[in-house]
N, C-alpha and C positions, 0 to 999 in steps of 0.2 A: 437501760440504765436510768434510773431515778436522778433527780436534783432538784433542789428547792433555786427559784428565784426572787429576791427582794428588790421590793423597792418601794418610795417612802416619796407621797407627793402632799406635799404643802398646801394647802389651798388659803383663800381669803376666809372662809366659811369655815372648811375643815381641816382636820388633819389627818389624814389619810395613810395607810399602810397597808398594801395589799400584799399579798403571799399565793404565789402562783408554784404549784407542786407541777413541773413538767415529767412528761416522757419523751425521749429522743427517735426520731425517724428520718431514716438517711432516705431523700428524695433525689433525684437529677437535676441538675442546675436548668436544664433546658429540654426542649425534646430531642433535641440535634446531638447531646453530650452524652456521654456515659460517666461523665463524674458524680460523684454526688457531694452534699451538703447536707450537713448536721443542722435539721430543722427541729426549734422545740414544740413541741405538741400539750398544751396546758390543759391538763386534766381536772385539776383542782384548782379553786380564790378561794381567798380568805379574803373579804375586804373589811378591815377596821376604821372607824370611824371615832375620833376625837371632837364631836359636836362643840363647835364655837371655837375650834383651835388653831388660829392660822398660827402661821410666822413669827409674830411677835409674843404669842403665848409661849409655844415651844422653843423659841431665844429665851428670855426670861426663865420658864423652868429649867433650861441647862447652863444657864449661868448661875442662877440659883444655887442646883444641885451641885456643881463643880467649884461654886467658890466660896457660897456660907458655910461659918466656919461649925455650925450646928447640922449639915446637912446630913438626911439618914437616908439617901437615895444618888448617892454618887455611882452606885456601881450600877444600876436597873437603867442610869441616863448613859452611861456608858454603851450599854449595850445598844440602846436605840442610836447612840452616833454610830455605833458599829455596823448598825444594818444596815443607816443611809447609808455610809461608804460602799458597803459593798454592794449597793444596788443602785436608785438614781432617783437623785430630786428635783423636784422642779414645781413650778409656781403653776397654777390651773386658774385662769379668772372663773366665777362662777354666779358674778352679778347677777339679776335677774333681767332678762327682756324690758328694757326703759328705764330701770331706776338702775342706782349704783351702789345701794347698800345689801346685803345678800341676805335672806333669812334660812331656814333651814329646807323648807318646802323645798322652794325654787331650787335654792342650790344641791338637795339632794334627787331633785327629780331633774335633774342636767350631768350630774354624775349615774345617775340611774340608768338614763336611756340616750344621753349625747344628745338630747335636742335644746335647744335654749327655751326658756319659761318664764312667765312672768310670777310677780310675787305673790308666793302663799299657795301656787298651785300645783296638785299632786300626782304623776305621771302623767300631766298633761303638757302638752306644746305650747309657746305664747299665739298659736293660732288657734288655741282651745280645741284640739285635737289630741285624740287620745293615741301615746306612742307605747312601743315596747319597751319592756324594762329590762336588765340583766337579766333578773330571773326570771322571767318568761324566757326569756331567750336560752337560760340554761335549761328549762324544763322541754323545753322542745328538739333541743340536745340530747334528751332521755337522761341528763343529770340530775342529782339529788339537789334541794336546796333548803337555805335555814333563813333566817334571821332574829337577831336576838338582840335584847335594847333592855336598858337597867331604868328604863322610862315606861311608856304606854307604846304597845304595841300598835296602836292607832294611832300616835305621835308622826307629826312630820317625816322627820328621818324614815324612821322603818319600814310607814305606809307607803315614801314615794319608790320604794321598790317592788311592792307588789299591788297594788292600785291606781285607781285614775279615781282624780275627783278635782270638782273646779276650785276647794277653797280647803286647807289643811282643818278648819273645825269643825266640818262634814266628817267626824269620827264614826259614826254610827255607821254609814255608809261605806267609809271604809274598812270599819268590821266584814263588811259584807263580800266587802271585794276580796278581803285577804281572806276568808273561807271558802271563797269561790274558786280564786288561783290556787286554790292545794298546795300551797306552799307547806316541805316535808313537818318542817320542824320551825313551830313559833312560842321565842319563849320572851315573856317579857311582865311589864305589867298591867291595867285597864281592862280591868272585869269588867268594870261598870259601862260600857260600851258593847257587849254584850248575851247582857239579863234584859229580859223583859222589864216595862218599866213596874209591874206588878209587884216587883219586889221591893219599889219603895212603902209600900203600904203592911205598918206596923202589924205581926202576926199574919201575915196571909199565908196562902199554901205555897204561891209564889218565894218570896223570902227564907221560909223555913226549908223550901227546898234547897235553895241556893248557901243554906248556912251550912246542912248536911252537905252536900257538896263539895264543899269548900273545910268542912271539918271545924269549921269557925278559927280556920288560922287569918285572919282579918274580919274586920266588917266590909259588910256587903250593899251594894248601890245600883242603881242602873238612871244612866242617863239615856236611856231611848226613850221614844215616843211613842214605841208600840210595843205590844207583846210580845216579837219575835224573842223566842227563846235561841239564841248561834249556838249556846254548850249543847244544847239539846240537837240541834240540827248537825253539829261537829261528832256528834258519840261515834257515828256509825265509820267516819272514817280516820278519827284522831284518840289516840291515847288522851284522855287531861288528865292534868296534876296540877298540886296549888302550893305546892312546900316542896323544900330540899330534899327530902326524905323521898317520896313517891319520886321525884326527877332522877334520885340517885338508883332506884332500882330497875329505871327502864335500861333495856340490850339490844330494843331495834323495833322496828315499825315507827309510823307517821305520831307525833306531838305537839300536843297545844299545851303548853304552860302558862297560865296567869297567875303571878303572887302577889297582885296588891290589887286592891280597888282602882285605883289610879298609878301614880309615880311607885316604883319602887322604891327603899330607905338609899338613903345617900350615905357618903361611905362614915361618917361619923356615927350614925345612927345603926350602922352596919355592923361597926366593929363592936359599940357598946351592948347591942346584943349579944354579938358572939362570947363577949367576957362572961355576961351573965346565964349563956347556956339559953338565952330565949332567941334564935335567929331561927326562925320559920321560912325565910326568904333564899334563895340559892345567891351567892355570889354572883356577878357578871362571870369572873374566872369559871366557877360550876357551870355555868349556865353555856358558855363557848367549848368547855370541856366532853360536856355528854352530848352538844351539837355535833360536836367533832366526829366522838362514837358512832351516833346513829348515824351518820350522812356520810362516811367515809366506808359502810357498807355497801356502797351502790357503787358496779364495778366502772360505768359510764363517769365516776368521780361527779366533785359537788362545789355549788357555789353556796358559800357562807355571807354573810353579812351581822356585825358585829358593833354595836351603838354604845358607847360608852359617855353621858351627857356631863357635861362642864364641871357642875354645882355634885357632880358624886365624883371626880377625882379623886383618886388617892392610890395606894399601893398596898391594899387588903388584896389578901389573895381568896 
């Protein structure tokens, strides 16, 4: 028997909502008993992430939604009290190691791996030791995994799930880490983290490869130091795509998605494409949708992870 379990935890940092797809197995209470008990077996997380949303954001948006008299999201706030109720809240501290203001590193690499961490730093311990993350720990399970962020996929959040690094703008670095960990399916934005830095240089072979590439659905950048081409080193084991279109025709195997040189469009700048028929970028929605596809092919089931940042709220689907 299948069943979904919710639940919806608050944090100071974040706000969190993970979705845990169980299977049921009746085990023996003891080795002495023949009774058994209905244990659940978690095959599948979903964990979403609300970057910057504790408590007092998500009070404010549902009072908001529930009592201005213009509101055009009463029924989508509804839903999310719905799921608290039926699942379980609760307050998570996620300061970092010696201070008490939380930033995203810290507090995503203590959600990440249960260790405490000091500020700014990326699946690292506050003993500057390197720990496991979720998703190592689901890959070693033989389960599929994703993550996906409407930001830079080198971005704090994302990174502190599948990297170590001592300082969250060590991006280039942790380009490296998150091609190393073979994490299934990465979709997000921050090309420019890694292109050779060759491609800064107006008309090179560099550049004009990266524009073919890329199709010229953005411009193109690199913030490295060195030549390391990662697309080039990623072919052999990663699907790429750089627009909606190419991410909507994949049906299965490992994917790297990058659609912006940096940040992807926030949701204003999201929608006003979409009116005008020029939106090259996949939604966050698309983008958790064909993660879901690909990674729900692996019979071992899969841990997801799911970044949606502050400043691109909204309710574009």
């Amino acid at each position: 028997m299948k069943c979904f379990t919710w639940k919806s935890v608050l944090l100071s940092a974040f706000s969190v909502l993970v979705i845990c797809r169980s299977s049921w197995a009746q085990l023996p209470l003891d080795e002495t008993d023949d009774a058994v008990s209905v244990v659940p077996q978690i095959r599948n997380v979903i964990l979403l992430i609300g970057d910057g949303m504790g408590p007092q954001h998500l009070g404010l948006l549902m009072s908001y939604a529930n009592l201005a008299p213009d509101s055009q999201v009463p029924e989508r706030m509804a839903a999310l009290e719905q799921m608290a109720r039926q699942g379980a809240v609760a307050i998570v501290r996620t300061e970092p190691y010696g201070a008490l203001v939380a930033d995203s590193a810290s507090a995503a690499t203590q959600l990440a791996t249960g260790h405490r961490a000091r500020s700014e730093m990326i699946g690292i311990n506050y003993l500057g030791d390197r720990v496991p993350t979720v998703v190592e720990i689901a890959k070693q399970q033989g389960k599929a995994t994703g993550i996906v962020s409407d930001t830079r996929i080198t971005h704090a959040t994302p990174a502190a799930f599948a990297a170590h690094q001592r300082h969250r703008t060590m991006e280039n670095e942790i380009a490296v880490d998150l091609l190393e960990n073979g994490v299934d399916v990465l979709l997000s934005g921050g090309l420019r983290n890694w292109l050779p830095k060759a491609v800064n240089k107006q008309g090179s072979a560099a550049q004009m490869a990266a524009v073919q590439m890329t199709m010229g659905q953005f411009e193109v950048s690199s913030r490295r130091q060195d030549n390391r081409n990662l697309l080039v080193e990623a072919r052999g084991d990663y699907q790429l795509v750089f627009d909606r279109f190419a991410l909507a025709k994949l049906n299965q195997g490992r994917v790297l998605g990058l659609f912006a040189d940096s940040e992807m469009m926030d949701a204003i700048a999201e929608r006003r494409a979409t009116a005008l028929g020029e939106r090259g970028q996949p939604t966050l929605a698309e983008m958790a949708d064909k993660s879901l596809e690909l990674l729900s092919q692996d019979p071992e089931g899969f841990f997801l992870m799911v970044e949606r940042r502050p400043d691109r709220l909204g309710w574009s689907q």
